[in-house]
MIDOSE-1310 file (N, C-alpha, C; in nm, 2 decimals, decimal comma, always signed):
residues 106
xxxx	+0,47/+1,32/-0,77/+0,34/+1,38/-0,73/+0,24/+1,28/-0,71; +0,23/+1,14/-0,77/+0,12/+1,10/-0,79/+0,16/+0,97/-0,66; +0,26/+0,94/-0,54/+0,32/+0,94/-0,45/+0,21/+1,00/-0,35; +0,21/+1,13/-0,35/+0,13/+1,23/-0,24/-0,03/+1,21/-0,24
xxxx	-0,07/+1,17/-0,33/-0,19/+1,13/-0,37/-0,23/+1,02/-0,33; -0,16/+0,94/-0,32/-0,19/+0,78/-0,26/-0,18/+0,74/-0,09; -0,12/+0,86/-0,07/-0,14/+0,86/+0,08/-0,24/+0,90/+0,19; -0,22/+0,73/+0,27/-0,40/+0,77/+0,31/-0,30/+0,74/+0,49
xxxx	-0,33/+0,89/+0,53/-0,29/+0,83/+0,71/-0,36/+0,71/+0,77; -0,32/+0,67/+0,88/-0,39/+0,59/+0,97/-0,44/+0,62/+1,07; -0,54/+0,66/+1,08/-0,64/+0,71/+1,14/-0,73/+0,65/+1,26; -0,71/+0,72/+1,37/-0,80/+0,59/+1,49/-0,91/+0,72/+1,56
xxxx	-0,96/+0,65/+1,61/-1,09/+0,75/+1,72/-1,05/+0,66/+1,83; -1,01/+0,74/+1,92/-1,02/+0,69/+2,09/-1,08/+0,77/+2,19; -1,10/+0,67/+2,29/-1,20/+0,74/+2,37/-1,14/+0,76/+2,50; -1,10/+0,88/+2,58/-1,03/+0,88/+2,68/-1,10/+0,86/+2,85
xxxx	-1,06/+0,90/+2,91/-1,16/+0,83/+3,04/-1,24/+0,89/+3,07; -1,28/+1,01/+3,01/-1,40/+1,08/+3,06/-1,52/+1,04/+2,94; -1,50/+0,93/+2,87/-1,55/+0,92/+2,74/-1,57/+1,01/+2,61; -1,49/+1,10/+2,59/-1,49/+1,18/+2,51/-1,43/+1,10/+2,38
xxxx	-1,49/+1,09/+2,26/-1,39/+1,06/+2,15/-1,32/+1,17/+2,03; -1,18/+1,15/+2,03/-1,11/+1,23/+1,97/-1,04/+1,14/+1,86; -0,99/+1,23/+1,74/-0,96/+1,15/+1,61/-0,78/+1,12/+1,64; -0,72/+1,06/+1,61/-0,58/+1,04/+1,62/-0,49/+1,04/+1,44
xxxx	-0,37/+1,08/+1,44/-0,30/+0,99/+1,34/-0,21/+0,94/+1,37; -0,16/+0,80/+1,33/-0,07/+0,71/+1,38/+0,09/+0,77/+1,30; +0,17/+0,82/+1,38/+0,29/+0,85/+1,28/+0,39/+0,74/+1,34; +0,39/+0,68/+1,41/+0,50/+0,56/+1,44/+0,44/+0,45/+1,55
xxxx	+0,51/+0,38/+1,56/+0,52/+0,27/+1,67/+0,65/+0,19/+1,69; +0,68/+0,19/+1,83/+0,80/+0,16/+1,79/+0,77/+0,02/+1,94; +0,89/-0,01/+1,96/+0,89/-0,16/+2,04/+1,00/-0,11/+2,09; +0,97/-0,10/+2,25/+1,11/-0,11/+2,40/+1,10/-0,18/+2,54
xxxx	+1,19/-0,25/+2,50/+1,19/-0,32/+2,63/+1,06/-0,42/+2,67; +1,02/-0,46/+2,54/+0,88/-0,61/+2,53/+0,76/-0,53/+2,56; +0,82/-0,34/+2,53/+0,67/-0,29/+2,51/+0,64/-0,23/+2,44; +0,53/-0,21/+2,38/+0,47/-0,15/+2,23/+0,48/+0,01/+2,28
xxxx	+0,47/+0,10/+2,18/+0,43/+0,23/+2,22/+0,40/+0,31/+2,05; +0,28/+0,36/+2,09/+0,23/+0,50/+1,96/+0,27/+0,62/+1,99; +0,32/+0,67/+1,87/+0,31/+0,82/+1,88/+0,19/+0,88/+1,80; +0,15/+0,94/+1,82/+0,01/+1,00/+1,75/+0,01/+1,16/+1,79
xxxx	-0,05/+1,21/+1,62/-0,08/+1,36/+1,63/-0,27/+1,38/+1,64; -0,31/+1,47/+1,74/-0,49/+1,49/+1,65/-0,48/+1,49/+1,53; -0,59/+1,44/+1,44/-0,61/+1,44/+1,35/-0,73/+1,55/+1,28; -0,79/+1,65/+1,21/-0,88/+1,70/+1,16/-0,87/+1,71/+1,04
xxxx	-1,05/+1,70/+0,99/-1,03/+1,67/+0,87/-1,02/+1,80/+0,80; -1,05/+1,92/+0,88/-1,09/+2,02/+0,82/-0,87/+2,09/+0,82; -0,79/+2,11/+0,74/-0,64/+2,16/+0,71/-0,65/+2,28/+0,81; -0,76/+2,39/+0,81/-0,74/+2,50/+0,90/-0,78/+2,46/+1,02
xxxx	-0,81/+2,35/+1,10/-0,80/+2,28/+1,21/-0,67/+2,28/+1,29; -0,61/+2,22/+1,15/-0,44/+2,12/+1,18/-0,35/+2,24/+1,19; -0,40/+2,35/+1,15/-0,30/+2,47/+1,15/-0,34/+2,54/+1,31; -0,41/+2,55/+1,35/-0,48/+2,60/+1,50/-0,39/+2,51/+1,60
xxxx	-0,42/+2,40/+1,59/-0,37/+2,29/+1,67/-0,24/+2,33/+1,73; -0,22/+2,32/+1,84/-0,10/+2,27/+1,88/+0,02/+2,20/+1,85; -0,05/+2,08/+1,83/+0,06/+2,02/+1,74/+0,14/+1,91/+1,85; +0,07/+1,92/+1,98/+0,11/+1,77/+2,11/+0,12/+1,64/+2,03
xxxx	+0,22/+1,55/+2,03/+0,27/+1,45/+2,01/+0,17/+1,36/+2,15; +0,11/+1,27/+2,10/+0,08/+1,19/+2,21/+0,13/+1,05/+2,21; +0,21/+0,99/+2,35/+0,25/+0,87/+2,34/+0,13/+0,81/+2,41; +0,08/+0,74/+2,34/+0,02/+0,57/+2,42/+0,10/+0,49/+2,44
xxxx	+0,05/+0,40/+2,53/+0,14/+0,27/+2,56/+0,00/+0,14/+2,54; +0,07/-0,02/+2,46/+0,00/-0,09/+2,41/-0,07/-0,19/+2,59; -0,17/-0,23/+2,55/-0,23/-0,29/+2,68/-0,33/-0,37/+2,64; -0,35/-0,52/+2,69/-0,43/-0,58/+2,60/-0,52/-0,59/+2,74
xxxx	-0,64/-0,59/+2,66/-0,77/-0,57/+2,80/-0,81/-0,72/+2,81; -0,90/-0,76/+2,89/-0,99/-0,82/+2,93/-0,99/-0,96/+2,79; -1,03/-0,96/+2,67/-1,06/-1,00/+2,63/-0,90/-1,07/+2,52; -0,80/-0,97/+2,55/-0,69/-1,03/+2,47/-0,67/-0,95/+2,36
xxxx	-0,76/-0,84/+2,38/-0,77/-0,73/+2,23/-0,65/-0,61/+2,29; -0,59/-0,61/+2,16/-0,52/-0,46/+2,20/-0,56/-0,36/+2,19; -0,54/-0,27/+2,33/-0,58/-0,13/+2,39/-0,45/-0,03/+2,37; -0,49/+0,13/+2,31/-0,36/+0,25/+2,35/-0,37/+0,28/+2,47
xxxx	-0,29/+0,29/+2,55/-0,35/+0,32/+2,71/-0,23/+0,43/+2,74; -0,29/+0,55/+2,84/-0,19/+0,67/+2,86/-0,08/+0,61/+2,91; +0,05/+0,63/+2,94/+0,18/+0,58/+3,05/+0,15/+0,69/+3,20; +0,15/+0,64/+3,26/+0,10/+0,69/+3,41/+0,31/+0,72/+3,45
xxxx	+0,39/+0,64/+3,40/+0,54/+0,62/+3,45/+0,61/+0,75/+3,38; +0,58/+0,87/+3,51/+0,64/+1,01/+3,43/+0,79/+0,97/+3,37; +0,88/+0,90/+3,41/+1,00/+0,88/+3,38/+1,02/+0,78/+3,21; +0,93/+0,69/+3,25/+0,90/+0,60/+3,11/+0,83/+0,68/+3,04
xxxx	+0,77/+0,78/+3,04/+0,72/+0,86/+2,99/+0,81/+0,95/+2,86; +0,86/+1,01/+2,94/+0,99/+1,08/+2,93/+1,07/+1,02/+2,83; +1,09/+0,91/+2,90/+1,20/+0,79/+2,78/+1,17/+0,79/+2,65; +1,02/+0,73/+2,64/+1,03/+0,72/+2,51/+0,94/+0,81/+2,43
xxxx	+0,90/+0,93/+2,46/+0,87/+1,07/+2,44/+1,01/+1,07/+2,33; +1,13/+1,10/+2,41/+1,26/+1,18/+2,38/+1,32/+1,08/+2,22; +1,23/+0,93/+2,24/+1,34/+0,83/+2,14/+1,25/+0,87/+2,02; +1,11/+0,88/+2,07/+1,00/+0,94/+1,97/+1,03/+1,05/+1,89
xxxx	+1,08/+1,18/+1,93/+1,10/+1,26/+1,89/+1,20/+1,32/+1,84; +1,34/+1,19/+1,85/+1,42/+1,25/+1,74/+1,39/+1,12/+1,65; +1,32/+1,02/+1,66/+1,31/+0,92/+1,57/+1,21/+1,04/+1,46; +1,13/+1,05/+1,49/+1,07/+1,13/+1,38/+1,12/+1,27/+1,33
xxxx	+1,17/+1,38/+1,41/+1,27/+1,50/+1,37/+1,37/+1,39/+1,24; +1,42/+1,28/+1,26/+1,48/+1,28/+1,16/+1,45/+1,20/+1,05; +1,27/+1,16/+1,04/+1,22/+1,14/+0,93/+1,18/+1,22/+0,90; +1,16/+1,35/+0,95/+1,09/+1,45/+0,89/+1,19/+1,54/+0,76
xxxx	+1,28/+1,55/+0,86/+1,43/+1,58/+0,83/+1,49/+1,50/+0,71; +1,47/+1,42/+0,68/+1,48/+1,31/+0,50/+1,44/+1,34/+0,45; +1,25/+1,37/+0,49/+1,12/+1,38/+0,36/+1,19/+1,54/+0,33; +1,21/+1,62/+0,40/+1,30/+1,74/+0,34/+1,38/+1,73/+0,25
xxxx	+1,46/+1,69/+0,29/+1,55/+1,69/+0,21/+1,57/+1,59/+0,05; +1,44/+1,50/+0,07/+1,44/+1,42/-0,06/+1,32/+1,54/-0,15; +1,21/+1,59/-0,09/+1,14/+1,70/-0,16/+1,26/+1,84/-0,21; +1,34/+1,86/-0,13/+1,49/+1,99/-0,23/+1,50/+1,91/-0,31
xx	+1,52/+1,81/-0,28/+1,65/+1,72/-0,40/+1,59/+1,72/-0,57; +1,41/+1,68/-0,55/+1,35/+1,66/-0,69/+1,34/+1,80/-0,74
């Protein structure tokens, strides 16, 4: 129990191109083909938010701007898109799929 307690997400605010800022949580990153990519759910602080929600998976792709700083930037490449959407999504289905099965277990 005291496990569930100590857990603090990773939490980012980005700003998308219309300048709007929305909250993110970071649930992976993974590395393909010499390129970075996030998966991120919205984040709200309010639990009856997170239940409304949808629940869209968003992939960023990593992009270092102007200055050498790393940027999330959308994938414009519907097909790369695609790709690593699909590696995303059973990569996590089956961490989700553990933390189940290790919470029956206790």
């Amino acid at each position: 129990m005291a496990d569930e307690m100590d857990f603090n997400p990773d939490i980012y605010t980005l700003i998308d191109e219309e300048g709007v800022e929305q909250t993110f949580e970071l649930l992976d990153i993974m590395e393909l083909n010499d390129e970075r990519y996030f998966a991120l759910i919205p984040y709200y602080e309010n639990p009856e938010e997170t239940v409304d929600d949808d629940g869209d998976l968003i992939i960023l792709k990593s992009q270092l701007d102007d200055n050498g700083e790393e940027m999330m930037v959308s994938i414009d490449d519907e097909d790369e898109y695609q790709k690593v959407g699909n590696i995303f999504l059973e990569k996590l289905s089956k961490m989700f799929e553990e933390e189940l099965f290790e919470d029956e277990q206790e």
